[in-house]
C-alpha positions in Angstrom: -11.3 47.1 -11.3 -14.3 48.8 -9.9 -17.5 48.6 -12.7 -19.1 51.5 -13.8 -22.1 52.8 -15.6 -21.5 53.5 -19.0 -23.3 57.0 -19.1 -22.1 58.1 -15.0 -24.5 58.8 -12.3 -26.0 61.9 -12.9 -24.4 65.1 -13.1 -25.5 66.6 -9.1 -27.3 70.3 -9.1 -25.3 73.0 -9.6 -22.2 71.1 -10.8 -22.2 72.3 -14.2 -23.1 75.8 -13.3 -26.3 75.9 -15.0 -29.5 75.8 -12.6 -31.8 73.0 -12.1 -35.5 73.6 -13.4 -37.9 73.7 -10.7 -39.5 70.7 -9.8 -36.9 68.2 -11.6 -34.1 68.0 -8.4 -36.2 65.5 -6.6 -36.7 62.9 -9.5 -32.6 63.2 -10.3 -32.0 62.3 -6.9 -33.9 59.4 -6.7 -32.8 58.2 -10.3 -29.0 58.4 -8.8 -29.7 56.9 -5.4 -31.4 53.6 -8.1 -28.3 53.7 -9.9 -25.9 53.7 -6.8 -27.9 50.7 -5.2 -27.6 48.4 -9.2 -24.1 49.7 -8.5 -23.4 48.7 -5.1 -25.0 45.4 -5.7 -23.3 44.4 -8.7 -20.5 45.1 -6.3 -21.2 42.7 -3.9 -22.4 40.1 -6.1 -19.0 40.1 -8.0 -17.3 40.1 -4.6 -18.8 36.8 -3.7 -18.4 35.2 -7.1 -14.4 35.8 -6.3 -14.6 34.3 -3.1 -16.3 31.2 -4.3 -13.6 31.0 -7.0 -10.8 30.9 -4.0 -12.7 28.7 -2.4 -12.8 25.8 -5.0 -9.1 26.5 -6.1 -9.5 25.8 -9.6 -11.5 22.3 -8.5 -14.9 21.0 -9.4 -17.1 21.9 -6.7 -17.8 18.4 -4.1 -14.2 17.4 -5.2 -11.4 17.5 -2.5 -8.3 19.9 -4.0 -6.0 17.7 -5.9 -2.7 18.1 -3.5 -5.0 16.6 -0.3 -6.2 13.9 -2.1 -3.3 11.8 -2.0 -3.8 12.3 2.1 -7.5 11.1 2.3 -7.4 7.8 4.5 -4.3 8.3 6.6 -5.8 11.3 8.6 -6.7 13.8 5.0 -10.2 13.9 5.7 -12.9 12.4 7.9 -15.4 10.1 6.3 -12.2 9.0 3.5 -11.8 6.0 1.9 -8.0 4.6 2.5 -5.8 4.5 -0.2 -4.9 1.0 -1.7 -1.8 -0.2 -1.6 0.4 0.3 -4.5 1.9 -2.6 -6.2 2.4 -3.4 -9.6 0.4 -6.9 -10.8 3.1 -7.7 -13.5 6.8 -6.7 -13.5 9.6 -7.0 -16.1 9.9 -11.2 -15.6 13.9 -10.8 -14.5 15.5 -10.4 -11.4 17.7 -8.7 -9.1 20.1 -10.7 -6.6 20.5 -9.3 -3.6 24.6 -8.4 -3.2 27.0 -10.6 -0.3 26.5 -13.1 1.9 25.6 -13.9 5.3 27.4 -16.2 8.0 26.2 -19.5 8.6 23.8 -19.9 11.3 22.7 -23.2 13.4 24.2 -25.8 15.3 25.0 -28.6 13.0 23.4 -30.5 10.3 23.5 -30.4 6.7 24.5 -26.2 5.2 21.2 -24.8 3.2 22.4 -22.0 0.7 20.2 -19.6 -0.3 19.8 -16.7 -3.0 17.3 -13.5 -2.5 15.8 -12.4 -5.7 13.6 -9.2 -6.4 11.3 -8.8 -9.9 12.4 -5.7 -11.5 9.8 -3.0 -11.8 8.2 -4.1 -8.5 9.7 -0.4 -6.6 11.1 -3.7 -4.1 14.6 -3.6 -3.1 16.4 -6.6 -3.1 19.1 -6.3 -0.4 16.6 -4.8 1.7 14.0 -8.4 1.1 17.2 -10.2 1.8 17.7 -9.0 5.1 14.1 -9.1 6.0 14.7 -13.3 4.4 17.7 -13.7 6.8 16.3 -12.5 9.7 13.8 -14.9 9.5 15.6 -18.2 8.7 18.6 -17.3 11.1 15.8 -16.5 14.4 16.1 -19.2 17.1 12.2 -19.8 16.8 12.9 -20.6 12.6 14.0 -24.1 11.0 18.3 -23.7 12.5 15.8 -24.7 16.1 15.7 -28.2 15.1 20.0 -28.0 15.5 20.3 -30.4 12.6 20.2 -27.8 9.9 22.5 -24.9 9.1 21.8 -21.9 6.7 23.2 -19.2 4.8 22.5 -16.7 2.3 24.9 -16.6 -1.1 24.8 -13.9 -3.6 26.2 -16.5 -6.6 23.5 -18.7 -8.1 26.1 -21.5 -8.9 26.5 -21.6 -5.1 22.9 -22.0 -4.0 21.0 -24.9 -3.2 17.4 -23.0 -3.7 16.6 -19.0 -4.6 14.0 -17.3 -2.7 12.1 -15.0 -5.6 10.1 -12.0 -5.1 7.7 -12.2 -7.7 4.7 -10.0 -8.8 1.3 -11.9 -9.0 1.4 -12.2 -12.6 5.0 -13.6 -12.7 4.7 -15.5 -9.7 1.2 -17.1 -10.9 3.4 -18.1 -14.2 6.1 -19.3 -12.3 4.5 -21.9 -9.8 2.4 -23.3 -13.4 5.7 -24.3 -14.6 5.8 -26.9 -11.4 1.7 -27.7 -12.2 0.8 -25.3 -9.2 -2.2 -23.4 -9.3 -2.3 -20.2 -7.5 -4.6 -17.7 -9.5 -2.0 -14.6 -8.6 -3.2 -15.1 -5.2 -0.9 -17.2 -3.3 3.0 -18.0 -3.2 4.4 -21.8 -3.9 7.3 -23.6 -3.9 9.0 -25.7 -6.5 12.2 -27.8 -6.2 15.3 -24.7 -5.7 12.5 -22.4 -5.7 10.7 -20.8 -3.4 7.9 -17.6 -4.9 6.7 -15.4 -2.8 3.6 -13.6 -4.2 4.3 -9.5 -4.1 0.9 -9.1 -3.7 1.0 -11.3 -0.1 4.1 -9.8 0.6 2.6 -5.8 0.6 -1.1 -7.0 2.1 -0.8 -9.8 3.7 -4.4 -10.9 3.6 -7.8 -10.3 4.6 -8.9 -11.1 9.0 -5.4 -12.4 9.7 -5.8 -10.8 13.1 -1.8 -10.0 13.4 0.5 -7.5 11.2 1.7 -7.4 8.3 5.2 -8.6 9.5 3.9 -11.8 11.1 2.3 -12.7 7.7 5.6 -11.9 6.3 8.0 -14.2 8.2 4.9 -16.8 8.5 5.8 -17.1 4.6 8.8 -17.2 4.6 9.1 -20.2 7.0 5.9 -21.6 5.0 7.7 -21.8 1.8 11.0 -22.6 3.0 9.8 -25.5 5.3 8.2 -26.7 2.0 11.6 -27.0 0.7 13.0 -29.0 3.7 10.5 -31.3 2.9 7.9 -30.5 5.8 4.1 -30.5 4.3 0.7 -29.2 5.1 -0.4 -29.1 8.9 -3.8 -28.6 10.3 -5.6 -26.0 12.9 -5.1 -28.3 16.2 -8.3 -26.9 17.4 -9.8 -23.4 18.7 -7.9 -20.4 20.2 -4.2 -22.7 19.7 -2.1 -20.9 17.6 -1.8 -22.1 14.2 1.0 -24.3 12.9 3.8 -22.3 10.5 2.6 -25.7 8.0 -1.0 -24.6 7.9 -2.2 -23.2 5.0 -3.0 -19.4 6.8 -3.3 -17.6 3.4 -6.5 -19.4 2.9 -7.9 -18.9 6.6 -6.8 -19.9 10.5 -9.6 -22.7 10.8 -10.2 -20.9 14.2 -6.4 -20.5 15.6 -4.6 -17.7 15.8 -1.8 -16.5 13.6 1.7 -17.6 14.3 4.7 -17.7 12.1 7.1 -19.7 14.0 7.8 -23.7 13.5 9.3 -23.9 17.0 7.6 -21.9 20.4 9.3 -22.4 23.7 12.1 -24.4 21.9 9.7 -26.9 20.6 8.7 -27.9 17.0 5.3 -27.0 17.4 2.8 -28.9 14.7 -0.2 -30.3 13.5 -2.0 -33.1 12.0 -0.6 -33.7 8.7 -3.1 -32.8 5.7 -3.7 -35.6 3.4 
């Protein structure tokens, strides 16, 4: 709606039909050409207001609009902070088993049977950490290498010989304290017939690895699970060499490189056992 005067510009010579008194026509004019100019600019002043208004959608002014925020760090916005990644730190404390079996993999040796669990409330799904779990333990490069140990995953607990548990750090850090183990929601751990995987690990990995996320995934998975065919700590055989699969590479490489595998080139590949 266009604003107006209250009272009207005023009336023009001659429009009423009555004549102007000498001498006044000059003043009138420049009294209406004031008020057309207050009128004008109160024009353009409320025009700009408006735009400003569009302009902030609704949103505090130095704030980015509510629907890009969610896209600031992957490519929203220069300058952006990424967003975390989104985990929760405690679940419900009961589990989901992953559904079926696999086939038995390996040459010959004693049969492993494993269970895949997921922690309710963790937004994990457990057949899908299952077959990330079995592709691990059944790769040539994992434990079956050795050709004295076979493997397969069972979805009945009566049936298993250890259960591999997706837990959230709050669970998990619960969970290895049972078995005296100390992990402080930070790291995963194994106890007899049960091998915890931190979520926390599992979704970041940790900081200066140098290799992605799914190398630090299937290095903890043959971590843990060597742990429960009795293999123990390893040492950094020195500078640039890639690390043993028994190193301890959640708390740092010692200066090798990542590596997730207990066998390279068809070789158990090792270091110096920690004391």
């Amino acid at each position: 709606m266009t604003p107006s005067s209250p009272y009207g510009p005023p009336e023009p010579p001659g429009r009423s039909g009555r004549p102007t008194p000498s001498g006044t026509r000059p003043a009138l004019v420049r009294m209406y050409r004031r008020r057309r100019r207050t009128l004008l600019l109160g024009l353009v002043l409320l025009a700009v207001g408006a735009g400003v208004a569009l302009t902030w959608g609704g949103e505090p002014p130095g704030e980015a609009p509510a629907q890009t925020q969610g896209r600031m760090g992957h490519g929203g916005g220069a300058g952006a902070h990424p967003a975390p990644t989104s985990y929760p730190s405690v679940g419900a404390g009961r589990f989901t088993a992953a559904d079926g079996e696999s086939p038995v993999h390996g040459e010959d040796g004693p049969l492993r049977r494993y269970r895949v669990v997921v922690e309710r409330g963790t937004g994990q799904d457990a057949d899908a950490f299952a077959g990330t779990v079995d592709e691990v333990l059944t790769d040539p490069r994992s434990w079956i290498a050795s050709g004295e140990l076979r493997v397969q995953r069972v979805a009945d607990a009566g049936a298993a010989d250890f259960t591999i548990y997706l837990a959230t750090p709050v669970t998990s850090e619960r969970m290895c304290a049972e078995g005296g183990l100390t992990t402080e929601r930070y790291t995963s751990c194994r106890l007899p017939g049960q091998v915890i995987i931190n979520l926390a690990r599992w979704m970041e990995a940790v900081p200066d690895y140098g290799a992605p996320l799914e190398t630090y995934r299937t290095y903890v998975i043959n971590h843990e699970v060597g742990h429960e065919f009795g293999e123990e700590h390893e040492a950094c055989p020195g500078p640039g060499e890639p690390a043993p699969v028994m190193q301890q590479q959640t708390y740092g490489l010692e200066g090798c490189v990542a590596n997730a595998w207990p066998y390279l080139d068809g070789r158990r590949y090792a270091g110096d056992i920690v004391p």
